[in-house]
Each structure stands twice: as structure tokens, then as C-alpha cells.
C-alpha positions in Angstrom: 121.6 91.4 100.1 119.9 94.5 98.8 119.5 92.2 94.9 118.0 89.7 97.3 115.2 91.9 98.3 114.7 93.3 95.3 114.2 90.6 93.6 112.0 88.9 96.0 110.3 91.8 95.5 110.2 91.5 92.1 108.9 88.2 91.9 106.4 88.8 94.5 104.9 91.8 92.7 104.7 90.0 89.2 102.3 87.3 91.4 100.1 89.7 92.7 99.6 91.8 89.4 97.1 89.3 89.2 93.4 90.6 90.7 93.3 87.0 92.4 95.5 88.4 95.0 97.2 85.1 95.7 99.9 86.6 98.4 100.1 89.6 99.9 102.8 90.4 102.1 103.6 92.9 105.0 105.4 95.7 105.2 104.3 96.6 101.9 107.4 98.0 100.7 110.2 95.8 103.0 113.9 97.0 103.6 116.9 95.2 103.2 117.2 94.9 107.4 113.4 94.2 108.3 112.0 91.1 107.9 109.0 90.0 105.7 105.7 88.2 106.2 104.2 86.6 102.8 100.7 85.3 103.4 98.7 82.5 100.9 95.4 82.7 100.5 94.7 79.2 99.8 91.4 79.8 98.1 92.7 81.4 95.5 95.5 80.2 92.8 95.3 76.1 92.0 94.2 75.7 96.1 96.2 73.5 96.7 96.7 73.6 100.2 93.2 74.4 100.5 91.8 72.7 103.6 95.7 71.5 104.2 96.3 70.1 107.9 99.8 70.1 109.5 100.8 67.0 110.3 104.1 64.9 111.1 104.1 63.8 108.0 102.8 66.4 105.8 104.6 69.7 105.8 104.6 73.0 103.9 108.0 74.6 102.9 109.1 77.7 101.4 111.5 77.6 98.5 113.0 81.1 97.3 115.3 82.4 95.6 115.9 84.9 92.2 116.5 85.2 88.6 119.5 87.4 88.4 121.7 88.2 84.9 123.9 85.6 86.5 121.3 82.5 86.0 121.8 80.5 83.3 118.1 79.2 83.0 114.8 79.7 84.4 115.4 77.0 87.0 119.0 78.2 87.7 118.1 80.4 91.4 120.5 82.7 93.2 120.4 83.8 96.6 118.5 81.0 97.5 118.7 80.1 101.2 117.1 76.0 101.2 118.0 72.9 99.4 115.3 72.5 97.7 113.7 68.6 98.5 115.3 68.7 102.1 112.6 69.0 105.3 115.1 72.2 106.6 113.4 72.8 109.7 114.4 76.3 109.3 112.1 76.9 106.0 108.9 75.2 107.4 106.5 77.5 106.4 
């Protein structure tokens, strides 16, 4: 669980090397046990999900997951938690 975080982490950092500041996220530095709070700001980055309204048919969801040695491509994600494509109740953002 600990290569989870880390990677999360990771790929969280490499975003906001950027001085847009497209995601920030709270606690700063997470632990493996505590939980994590990523926050988009939508006027930054391509925006899209600028002026976004929740509806019942339009929905955001989160899709993580990590590069690890193990993945055999760029799209090949470990640890990740949601079928990507499926309306998981559970990863509605």
C-alpha cells in the first residue's frame, strides 16, 4: 500500500511542478493510513470542467492508479482501484 502512495505521490508532484498549480492536495505530505484530499482548480489546465454543473447525467470521476517497474506500457496502471468507463458510485468525484 505504501508503493501506492508513493506513487500517487509521485505523479501528483510531477503535475504541480508546473507554476499553474493545477491540483493541490491536503495533507501536504500524506501517510500510508490517512486519507487524501486532491483539489482541481478548473481555471487552470485545458478547463475543462470549467463552469461544469453536476447533473444526473453528467458526472465527474476519478481514475488513479501508477506506473510501477511492473507495467508494461504507459497505459498499463497498477494499484488502480476503478474500472475505468464504469459510473462506480464509489469514485464519483
Amino acid at each position: 500500500m505504501r508503493i501506492f502512495y508513493l506513487g500517487l505521490c509521485l505523479v501528483l508532484s510531477s503535475f504541480v511542478s508546473n507554476a499553474q498549480r493545477l491540483l493541490t492536495w491536503a495533507p501536504e505530505f500524506p501517510l500510508d493510513n490517512t486519507s487524501l484530499t486532491v483539489t482541481v482548480d478548473c481555471n487552470k489546465g485545458n478547463q475543462g470542467l470549467l463552469n461544469f454543473e453536476s447533473g444526473n447525467s453528467a458526472n465527474v470521476y476519478v481514475h488513479v492508479g501508477v506506473i510501477t517497474n511492473l507495467s508494461t506500457g504507459p497505459s498499463d496502471w497498477k494499484y488502480v482501484k476503478f474500472t475505468y468507463g464504469v459510473a462506480d458510485p464509489l469514485a464519483k468525484a
